[in-house]
FIPA-289115 format. One record per residue (C-alpha): chain; x, y, z; residue number from 1. Coordinates in Angstrom, 3 decimals. Layout:
N
<rec chaine="A" X="X" Y="Y" Z="Z" num="NUM"/>
...
END
This chain:
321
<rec chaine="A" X="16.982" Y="-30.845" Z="30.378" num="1"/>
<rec chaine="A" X="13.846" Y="-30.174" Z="31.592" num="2"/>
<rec chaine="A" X="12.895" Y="-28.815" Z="34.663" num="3"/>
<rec chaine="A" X="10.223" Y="-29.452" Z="36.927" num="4"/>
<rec chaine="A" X="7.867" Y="-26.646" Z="37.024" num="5"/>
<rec chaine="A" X="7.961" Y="-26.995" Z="33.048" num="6"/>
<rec chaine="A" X="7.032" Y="-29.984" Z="33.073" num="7"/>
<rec chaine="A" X="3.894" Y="-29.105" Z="35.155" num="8"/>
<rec chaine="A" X="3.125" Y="-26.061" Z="32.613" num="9"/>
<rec chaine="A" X="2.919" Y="-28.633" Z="29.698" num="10"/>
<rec chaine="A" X="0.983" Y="-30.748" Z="32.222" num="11"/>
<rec chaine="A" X="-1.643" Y="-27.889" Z="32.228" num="12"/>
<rec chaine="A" X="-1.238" Y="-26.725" Z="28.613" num="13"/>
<rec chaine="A" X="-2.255" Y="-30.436" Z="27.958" num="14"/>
<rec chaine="A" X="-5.183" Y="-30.089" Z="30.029" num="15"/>
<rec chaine="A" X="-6.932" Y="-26.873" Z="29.269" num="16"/>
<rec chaine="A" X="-9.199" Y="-28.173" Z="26.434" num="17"/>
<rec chaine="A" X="-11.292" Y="-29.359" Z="29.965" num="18"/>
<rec chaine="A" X="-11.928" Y="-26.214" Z="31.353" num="19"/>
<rec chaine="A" X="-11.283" Y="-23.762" Z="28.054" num="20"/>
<rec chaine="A" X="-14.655" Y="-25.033" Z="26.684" num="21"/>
<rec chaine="A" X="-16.088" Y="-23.023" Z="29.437" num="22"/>
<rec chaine="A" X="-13.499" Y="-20.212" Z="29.597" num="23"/>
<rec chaine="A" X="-13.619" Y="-18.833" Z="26.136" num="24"/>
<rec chaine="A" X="-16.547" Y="-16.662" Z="24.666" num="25"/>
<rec chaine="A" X="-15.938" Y="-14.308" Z="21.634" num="26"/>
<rec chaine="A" X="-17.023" Y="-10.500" Z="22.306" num="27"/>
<rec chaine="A" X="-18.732" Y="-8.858" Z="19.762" num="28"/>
<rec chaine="A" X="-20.593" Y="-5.952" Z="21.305" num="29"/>
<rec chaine="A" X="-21.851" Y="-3.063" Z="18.165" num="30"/>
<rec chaine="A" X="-23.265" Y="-0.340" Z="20.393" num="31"/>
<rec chaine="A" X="-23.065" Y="0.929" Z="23.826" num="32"/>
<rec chaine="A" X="-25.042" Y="-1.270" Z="25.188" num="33"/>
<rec chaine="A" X="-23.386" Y="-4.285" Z="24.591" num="34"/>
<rec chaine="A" X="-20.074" Y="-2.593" Z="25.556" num="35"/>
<rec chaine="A" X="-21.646" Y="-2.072" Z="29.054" num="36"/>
<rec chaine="A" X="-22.708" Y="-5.365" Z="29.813" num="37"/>
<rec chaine="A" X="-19.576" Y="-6.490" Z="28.602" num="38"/>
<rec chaine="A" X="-17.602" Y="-3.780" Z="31.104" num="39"/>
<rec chaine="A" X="-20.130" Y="-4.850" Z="33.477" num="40"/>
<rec chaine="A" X="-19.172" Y="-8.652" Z="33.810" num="41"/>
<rec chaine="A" X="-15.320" Y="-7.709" Z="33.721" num="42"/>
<rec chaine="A" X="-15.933" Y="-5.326" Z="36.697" num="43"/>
<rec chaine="A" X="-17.685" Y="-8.284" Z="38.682" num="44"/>
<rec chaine="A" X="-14.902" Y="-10.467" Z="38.009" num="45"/>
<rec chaine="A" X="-12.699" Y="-8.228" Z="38.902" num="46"/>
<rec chaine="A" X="-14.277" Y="-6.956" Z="42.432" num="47"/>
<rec chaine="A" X="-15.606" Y="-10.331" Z="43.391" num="48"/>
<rec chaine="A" X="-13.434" Y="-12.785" Z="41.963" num="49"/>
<rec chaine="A" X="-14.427" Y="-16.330" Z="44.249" num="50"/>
<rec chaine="A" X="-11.022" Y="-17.086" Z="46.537" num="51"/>
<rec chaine="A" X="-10.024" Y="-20.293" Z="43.781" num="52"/>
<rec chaine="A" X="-10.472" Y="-18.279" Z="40.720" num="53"/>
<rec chaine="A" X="-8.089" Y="-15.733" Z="42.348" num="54"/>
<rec chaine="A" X="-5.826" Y="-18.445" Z="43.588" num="55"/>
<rec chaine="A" X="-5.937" Y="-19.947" Z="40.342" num="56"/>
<rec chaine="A" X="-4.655" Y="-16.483" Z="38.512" num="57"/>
<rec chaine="A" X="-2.004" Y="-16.040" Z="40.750" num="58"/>
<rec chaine="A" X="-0.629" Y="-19.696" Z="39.787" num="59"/>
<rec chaine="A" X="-0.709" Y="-18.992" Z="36.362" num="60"/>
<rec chaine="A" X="1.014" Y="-15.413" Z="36.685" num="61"/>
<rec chaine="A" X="3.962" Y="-17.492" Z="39.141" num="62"/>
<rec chaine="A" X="3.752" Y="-20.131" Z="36.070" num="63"/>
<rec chaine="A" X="3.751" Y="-18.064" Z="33.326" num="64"/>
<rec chaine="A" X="7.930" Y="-17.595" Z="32.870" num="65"/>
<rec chaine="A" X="7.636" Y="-21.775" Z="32.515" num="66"/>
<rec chaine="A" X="4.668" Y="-21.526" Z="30.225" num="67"/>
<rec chaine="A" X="7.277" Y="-19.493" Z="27.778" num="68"/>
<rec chaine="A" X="10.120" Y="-21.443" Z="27.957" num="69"/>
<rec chaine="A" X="8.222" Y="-24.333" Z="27.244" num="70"/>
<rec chaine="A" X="6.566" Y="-21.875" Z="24.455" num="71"/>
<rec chaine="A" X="10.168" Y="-21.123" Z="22.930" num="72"/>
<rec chaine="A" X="11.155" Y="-25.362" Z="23.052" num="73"/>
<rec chaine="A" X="7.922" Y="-25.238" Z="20.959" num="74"/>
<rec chaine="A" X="9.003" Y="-22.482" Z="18.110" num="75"/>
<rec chaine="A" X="12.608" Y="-24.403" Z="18.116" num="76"/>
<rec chaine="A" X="11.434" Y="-27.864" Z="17.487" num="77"/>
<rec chaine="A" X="7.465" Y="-27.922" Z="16.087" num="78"/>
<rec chaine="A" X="7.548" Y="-24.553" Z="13.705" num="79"/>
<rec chaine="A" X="7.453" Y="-24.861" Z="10.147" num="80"/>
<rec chaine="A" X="11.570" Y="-25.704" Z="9.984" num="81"/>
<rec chaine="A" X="10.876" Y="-28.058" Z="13.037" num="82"/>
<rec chaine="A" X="10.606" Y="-31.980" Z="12.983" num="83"/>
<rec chaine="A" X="7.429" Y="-32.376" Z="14.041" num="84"/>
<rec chaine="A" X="5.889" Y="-29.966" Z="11.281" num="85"/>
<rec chaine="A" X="7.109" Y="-32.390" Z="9.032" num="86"/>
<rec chaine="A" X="4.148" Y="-35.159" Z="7.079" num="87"/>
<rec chaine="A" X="1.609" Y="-36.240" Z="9.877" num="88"/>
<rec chaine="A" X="3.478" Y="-35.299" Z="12.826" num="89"/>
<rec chaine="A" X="2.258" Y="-31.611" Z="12.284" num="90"/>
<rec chaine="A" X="-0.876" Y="-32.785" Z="14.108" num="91"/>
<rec chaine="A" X="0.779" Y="-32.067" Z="17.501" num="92"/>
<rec chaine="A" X="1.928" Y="-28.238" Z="17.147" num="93"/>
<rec chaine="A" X="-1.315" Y="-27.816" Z="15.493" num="94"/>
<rec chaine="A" X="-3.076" Y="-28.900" Z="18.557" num="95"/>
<rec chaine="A" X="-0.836" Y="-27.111" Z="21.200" num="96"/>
<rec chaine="A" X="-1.334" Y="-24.204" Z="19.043" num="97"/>
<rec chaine="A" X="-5.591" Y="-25.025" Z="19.589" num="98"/>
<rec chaine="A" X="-5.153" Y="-25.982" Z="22.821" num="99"/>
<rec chaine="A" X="-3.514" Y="-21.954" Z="23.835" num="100"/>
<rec chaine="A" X="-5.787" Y="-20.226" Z="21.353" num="101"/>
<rec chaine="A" X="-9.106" Y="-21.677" Z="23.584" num="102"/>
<rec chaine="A" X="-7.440" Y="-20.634" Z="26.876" num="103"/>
<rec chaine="A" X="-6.013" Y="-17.021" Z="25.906" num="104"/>
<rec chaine="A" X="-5.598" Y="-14.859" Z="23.184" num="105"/>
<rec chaine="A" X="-2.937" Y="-12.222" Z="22.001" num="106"/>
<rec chaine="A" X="-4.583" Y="-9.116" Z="19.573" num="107"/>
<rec chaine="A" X="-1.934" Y="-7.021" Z="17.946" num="108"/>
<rec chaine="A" X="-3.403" Y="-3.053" Z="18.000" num="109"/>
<rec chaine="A" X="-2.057" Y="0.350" Z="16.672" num="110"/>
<rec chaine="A" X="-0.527" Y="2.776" Z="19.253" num="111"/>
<rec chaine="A" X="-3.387" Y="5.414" Z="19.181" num="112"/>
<rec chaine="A" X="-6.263" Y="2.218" Z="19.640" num="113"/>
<rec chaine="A" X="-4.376" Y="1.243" Z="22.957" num="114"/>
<rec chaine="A" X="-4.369" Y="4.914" Z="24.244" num="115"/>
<rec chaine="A" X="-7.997" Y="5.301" Z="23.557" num="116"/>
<rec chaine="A" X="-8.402" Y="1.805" Z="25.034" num="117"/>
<rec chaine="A" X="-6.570" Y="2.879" Z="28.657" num="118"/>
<rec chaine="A" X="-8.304" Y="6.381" Z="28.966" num="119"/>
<rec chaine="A" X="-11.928" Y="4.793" Z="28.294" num="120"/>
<rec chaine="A" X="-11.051" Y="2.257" Z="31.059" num="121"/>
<rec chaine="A" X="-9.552" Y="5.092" Z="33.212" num="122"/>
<rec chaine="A" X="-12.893" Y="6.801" Z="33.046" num="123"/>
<rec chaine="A" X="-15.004" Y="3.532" Z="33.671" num="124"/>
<rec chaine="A" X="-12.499" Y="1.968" Z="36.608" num="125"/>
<rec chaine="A" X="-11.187" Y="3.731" Z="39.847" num="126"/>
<rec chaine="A" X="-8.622" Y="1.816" Z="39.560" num="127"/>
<rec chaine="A" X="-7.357" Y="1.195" Z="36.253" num="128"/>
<rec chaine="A" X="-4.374" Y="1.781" Z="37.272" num="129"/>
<rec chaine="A" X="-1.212" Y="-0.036" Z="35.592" num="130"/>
<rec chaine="A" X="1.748" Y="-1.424" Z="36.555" num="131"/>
<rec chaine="A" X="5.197" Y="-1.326" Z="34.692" num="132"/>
<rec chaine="A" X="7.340" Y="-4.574" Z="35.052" num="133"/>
<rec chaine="A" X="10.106" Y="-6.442" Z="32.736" num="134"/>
<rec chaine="A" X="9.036" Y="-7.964" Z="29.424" num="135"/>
<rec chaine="A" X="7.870" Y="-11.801" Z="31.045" num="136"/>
<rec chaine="A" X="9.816" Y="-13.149" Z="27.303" num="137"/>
<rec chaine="A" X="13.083" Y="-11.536" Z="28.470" num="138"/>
<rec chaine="A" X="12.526" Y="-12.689" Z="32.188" num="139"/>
<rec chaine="A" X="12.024" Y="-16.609" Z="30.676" num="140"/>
<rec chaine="A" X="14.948" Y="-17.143" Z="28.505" num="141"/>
<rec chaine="A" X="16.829" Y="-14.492" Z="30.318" num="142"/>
<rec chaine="A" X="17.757" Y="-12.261" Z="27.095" num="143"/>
<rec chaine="A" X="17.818" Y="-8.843" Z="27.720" num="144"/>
<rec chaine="A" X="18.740" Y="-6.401" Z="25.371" num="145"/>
<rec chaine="A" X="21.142" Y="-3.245" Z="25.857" num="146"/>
<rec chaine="A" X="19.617" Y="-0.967" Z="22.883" num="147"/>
<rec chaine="A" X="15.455" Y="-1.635" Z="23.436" num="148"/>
<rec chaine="A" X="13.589" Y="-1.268" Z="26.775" num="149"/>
<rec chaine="A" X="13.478" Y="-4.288" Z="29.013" num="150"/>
<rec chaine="A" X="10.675" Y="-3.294" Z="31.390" num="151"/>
<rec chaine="A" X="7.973" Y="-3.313" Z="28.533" num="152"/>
<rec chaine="A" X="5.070" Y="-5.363" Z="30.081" num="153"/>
<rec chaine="A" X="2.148" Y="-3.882" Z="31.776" num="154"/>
<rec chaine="A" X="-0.339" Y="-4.963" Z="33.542" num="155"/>
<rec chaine="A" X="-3.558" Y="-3.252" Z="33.744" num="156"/>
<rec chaine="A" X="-7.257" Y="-3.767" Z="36.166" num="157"/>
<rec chaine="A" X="-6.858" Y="-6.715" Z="38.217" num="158"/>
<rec chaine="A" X="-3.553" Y="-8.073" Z="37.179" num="159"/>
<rec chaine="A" X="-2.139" Y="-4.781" Z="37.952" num="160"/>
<rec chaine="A" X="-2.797" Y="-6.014" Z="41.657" num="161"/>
<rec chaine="A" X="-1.525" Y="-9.496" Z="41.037" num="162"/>
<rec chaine="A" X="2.103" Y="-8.809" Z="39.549" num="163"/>
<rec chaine="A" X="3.694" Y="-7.103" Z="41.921" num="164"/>
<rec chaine="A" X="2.865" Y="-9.127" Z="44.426" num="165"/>
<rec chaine="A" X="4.832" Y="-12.191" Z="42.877" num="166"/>
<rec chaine="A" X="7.316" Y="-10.360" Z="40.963" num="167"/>
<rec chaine="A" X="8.603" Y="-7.702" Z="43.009" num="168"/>
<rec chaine="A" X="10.013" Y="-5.433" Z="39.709" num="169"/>
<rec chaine="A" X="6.108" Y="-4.188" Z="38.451" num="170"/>
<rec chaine="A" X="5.834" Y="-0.885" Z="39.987" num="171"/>
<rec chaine="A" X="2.793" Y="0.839" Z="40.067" num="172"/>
<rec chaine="A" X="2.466" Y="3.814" Z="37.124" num="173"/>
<rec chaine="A" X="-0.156" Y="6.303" Z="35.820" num="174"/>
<rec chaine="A" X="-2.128" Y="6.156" Z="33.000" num="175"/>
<rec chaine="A" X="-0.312" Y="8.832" Z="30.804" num="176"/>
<rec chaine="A" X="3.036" Y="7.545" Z="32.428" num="177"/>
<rec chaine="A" X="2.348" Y="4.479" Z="30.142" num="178"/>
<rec chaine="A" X="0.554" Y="6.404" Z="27.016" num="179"/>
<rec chaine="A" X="3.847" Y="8.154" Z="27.042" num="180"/>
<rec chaine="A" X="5.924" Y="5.021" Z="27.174" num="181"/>
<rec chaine="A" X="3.539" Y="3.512" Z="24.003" num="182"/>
<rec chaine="A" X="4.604" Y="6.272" Z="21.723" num="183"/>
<rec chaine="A" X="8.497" Y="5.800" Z="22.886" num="184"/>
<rec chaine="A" X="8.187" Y="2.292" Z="22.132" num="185"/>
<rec chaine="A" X="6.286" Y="3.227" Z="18.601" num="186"/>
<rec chaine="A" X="8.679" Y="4.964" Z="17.704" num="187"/>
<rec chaine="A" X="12.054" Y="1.985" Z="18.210" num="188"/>
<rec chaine="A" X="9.453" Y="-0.548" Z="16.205" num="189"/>
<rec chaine="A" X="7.705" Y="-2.546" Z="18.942" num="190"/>
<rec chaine="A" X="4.383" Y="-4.172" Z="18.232" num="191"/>
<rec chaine="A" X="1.677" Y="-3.589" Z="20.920" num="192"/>
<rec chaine="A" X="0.261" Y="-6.496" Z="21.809" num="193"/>
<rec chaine="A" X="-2.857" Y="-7.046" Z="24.369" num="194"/>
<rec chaine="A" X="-3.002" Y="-10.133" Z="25.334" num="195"/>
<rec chaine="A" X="-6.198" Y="-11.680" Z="27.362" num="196"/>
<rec chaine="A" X="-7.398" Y="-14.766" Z="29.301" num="197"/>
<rec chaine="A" X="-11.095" Y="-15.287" Z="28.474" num="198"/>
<rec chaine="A" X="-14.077" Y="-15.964" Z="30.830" num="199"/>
<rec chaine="A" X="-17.553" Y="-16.071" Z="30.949" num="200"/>
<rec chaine="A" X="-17.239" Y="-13.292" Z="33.475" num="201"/>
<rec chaine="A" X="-15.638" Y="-11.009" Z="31.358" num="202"/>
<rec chaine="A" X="-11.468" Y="-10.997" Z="30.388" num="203"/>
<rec chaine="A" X="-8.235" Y="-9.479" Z="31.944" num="204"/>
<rec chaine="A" X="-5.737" Y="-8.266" Z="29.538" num="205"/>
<rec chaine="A" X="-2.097" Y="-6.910" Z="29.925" num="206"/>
<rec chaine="A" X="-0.611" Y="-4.890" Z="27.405" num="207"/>
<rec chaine="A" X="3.129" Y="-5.785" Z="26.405" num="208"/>
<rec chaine="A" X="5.597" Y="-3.959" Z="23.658" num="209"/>
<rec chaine="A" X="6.933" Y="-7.166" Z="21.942" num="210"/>
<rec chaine="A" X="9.965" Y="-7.339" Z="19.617" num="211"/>
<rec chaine="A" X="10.184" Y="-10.359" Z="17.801" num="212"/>
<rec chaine="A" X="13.814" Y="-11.134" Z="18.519" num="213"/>
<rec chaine="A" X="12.279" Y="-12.300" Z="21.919" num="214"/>
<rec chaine="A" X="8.977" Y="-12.005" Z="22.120" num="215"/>
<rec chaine="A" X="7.379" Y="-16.169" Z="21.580" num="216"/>
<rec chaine="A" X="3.889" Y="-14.904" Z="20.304" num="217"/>
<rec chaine="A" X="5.374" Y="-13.246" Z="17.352" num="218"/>
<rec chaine="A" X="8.175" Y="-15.911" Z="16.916" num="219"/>
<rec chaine="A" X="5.249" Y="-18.823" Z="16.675" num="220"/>
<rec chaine="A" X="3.600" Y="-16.694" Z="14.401" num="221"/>
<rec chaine="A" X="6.504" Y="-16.166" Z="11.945" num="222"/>
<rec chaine="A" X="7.340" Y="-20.032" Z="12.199" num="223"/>
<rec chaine="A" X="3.397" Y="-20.904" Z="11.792" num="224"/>
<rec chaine="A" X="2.997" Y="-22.165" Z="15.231" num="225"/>
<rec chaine="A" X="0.728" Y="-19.790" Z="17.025" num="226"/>
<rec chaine="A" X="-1.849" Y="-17.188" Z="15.304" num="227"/>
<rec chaine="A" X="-1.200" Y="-13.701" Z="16.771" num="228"/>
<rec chaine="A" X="-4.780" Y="-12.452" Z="16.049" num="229"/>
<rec chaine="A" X="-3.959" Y="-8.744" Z="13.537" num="230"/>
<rec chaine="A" X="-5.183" Y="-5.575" Z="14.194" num="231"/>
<rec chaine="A" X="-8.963" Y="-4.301" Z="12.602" num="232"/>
<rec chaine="A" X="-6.681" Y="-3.056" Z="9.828" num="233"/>
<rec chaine="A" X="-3.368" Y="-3.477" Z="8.257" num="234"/>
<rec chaine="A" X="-1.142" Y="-1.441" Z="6.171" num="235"/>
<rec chaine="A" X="-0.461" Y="-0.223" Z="2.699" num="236"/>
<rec chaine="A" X="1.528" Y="1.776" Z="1.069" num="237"/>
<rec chaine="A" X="0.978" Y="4.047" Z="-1.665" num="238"/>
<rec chaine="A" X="3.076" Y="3.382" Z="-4.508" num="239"/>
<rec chaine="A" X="2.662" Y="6.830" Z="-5.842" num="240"/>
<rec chaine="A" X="3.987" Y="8.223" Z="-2.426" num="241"/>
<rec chaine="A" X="6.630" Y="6.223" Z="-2.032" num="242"/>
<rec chaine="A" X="10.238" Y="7.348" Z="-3.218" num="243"/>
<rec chaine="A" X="12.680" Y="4.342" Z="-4.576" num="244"/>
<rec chaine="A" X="15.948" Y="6.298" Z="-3.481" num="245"/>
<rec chaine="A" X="14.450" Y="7.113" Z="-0.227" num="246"/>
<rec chaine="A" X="17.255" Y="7.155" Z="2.964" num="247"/>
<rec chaine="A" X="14.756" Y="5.843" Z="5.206" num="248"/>
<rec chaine="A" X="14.105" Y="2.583" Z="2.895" num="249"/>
<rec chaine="A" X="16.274" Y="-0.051" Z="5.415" num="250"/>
<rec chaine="A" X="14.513" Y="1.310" Z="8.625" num="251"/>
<rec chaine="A" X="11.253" Y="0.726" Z="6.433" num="252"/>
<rec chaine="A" X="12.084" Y="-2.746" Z="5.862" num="253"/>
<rec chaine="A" X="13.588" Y="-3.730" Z="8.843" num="254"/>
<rec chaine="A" X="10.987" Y="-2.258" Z="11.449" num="255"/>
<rec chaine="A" X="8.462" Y="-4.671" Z="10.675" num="256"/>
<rec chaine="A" X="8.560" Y="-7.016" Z="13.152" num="257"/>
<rec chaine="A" X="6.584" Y="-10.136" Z="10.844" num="258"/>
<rec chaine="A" X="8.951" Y="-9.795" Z="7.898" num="259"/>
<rec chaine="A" X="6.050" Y="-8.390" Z="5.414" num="260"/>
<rec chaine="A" X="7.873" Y="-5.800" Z="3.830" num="261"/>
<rec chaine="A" X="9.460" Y="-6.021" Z="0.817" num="262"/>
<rec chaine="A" X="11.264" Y="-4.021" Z="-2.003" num="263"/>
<rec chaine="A" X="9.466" Y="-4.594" Z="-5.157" num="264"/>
<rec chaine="A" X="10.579" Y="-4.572" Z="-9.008" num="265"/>
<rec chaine="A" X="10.500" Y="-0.802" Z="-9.054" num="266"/>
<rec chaine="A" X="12.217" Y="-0.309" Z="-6.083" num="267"/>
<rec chaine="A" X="8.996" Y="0.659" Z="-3.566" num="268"/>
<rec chaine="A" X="7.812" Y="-1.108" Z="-0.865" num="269"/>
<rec chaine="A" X="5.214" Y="-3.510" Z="-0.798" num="270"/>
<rec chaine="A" X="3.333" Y="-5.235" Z="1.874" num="271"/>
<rec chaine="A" X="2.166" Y="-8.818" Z="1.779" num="272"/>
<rec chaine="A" X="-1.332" Y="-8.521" Z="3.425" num="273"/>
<rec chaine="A" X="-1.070" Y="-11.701" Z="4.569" num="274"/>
<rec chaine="A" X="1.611" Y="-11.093" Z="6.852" num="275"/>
<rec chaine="A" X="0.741" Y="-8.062" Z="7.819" num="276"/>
<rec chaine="A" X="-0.469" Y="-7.812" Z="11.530" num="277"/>
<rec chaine="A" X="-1.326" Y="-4.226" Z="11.602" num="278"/>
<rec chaine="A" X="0.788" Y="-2.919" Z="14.148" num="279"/>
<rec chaine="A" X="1.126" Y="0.390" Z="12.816" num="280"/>
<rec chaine="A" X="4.692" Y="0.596" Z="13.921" num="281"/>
<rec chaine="A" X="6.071" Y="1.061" Z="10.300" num="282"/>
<rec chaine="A" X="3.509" Y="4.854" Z="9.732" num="283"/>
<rec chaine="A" X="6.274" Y="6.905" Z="11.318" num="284"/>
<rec chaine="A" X="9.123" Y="6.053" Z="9.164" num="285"/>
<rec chaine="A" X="8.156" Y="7.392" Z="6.003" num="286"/>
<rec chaine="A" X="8.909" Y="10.688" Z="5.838" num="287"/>
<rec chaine="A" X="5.767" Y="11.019" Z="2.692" num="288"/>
<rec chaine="A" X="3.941" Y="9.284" Z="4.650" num="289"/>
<rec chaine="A" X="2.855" Y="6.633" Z="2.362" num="290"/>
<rec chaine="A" X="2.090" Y="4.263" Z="4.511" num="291"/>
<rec chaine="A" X="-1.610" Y="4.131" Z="5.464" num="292"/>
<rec chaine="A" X="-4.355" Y="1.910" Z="7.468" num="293"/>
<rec chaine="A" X="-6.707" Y="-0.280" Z="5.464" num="294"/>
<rec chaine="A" X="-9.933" Y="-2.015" Z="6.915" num="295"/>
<rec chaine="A" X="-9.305" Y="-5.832" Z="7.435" num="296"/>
<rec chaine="A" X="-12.332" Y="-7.598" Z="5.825" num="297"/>
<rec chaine="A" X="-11.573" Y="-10.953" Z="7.791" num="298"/>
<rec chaine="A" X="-13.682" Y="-10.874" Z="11.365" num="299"/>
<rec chaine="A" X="-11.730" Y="-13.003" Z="14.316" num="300"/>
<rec chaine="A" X="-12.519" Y="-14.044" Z="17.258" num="301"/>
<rec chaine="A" X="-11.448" Y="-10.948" Z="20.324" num="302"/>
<rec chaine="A" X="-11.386" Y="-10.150" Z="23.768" num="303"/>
<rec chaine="A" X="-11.862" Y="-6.116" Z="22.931" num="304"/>
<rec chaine="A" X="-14.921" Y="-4.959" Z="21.427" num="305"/>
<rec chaine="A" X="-13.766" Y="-2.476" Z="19.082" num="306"/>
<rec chaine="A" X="-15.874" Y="0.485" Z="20.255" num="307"/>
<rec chaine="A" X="-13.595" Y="0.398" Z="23.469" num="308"/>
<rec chaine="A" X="-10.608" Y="1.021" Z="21.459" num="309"/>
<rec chaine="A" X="-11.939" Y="4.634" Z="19.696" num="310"/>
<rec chaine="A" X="-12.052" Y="7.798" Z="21.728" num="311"/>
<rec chaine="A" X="-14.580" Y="8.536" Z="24.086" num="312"/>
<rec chaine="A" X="-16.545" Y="5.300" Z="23.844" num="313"/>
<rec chaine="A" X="-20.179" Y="5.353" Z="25.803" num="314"/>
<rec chaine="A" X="-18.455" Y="3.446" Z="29.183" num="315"/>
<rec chaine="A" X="-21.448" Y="4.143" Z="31.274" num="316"/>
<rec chaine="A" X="-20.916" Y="5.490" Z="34.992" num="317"/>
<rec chaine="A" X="-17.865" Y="5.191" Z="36.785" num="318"/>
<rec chaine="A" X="-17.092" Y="1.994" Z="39.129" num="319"/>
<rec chaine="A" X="-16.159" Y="3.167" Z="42.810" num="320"/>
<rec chaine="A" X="-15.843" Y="0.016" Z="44.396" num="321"/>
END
């Protein structure tokens, strides 16, 4: 049964396509520049946010837990094994599926692009400052695990001022308190997602460590419900590199998180492309390190310019407000 504050979050998911139209605007930014005006208009949305924007955000942060449950009733019945992606009736998870992508987006990076991402805003923002809370996925259908992290969601720049005010768990942490925790969570095979809500202003994005058993982005992507938009690159592995009797081979398999590794007919791994979101996660396994980063020819539509996720990118001077 349903209960009522679902019920209002499909209410609003229905409704978006009115105000996403204004809300979403791809950032493509090629040289400093660009990054700067871009840096520039989330700064003024972040400092001078009008009093029903801000209201607005903290209803959708007090929502969210009821915007993923109704996200995991969608995965259960309108994915690919789900009634309604059967004939014509695959019309409506198509257009939920729409409907989110215009409103927010969720990009899939490597560990080292989110590290340079944090220390450029560090040196841009007095206060990029993040805060540590439980994974919102867990929190929603209440599944928490007793072998991977729980508290894997962090919120960074003006959300990191939101959270904790509604959920009193986020605690506020440094910027190399959560580096460190990226290359812990690297290392037990979760995907680091950044997910954004876009504005004309600007975006706010939160960074989360997502394991599919839970996570809803990934699990609509498996099922074909929601696109998680892949990293700049994805992986392959070197055939020549890669050892058939290797130990490691299960771990290999196993730590991808989108199911695109696979033994082939000589016993190596292989990655379907396709699948592949370019996580990165699966690098540190191999111990001949055959697995490597290839650029992704396919452009898509971000909230991160991609000069803000390589070290030491042209920020401009420091915001004291």
């Amino acid at each position: 049964m349903l209960d009522v504050l679902t019920l209002i979050a499909m209410g609003i998911v229905l409704l978006l396509p009115l105000w996403g139209h204004n809300l979403t605007r791809p950032h493509v930014h090629d040289d400093a520049a660009e990054l700067n005006e871009h840096l520039g208009l989330v700064s003024n949305y972040m400092l001078r946010m009008p009093w029903p924007v801000k209201m607005f955000r903290y209803f959708l942060a007090f929502m969210e837990p009821y915007f993923l449950r109704l996200g995991e009733m969608a995965v259960r019945h309108f994915g690919r094994r789900g009634f309604f992606f059967r004939g014509p009736l695959k019309i409506i998870p198509l257009l939920l599926g729409w409907v989110a992508k215009q409103f927010f987006t969720s990009e899939v990076y490597t560990c080292e692009e989110v590290e340079h991402l944090l220390r450029n805003l560090r040196r841009k923002y007095r206060f990029t400052i993040a805060t540590q809370g439980i994974c919102p996925c867990r929190k929603a259908l209440g599944k928490y695990s007793t072998v991977l992290p729980n508290a894997t969601d962090f919120q960074i720049l003006a959300d990191s001022r939101i959270y904790p005010k509604i959920y009193n768990e986020y605690r506020e942490v440094p910027v190399e308190f959560v580096i460190k925790k990226l290359r812990d969570y690297d290392l037990k095979g979760l995907v680091h997602t950044v997910f954004g809500i876009c504005g004309v202003e600007g975006s706010e994005v939160a960074i989360c460590n997502c394991s599919a058993t839970v996570c809803f982005p990934l699990r609509a992507a498996i099922v074909g419900l929601f696109p998680v938009t892949p990293g700049y690159t994805f992986v392959k592995v070197e055939a020549s590199q890669c050892d058939p009797d290797c130990p490691q081979k299960a771990w290999c398999l196993k730590i991808c998180q989108m199911r695109a590794r696979q033994i082939g007919q000589d016993g190596r791994v292989m990655v379907n492309a396709m699948k592949c979101i370019g996580c990165g996660v699966c690098r540190p396994v191999c111990p001949n390190n055959a697995n490597t980063l290839v650029e992704r020819g396919k452009k898509y539509r971000r909230i991160l310019p991609r000069i803000l996720l390589e070290p030491n990118a042209p920020v401009g001077p420091r915001i004291l407000e």
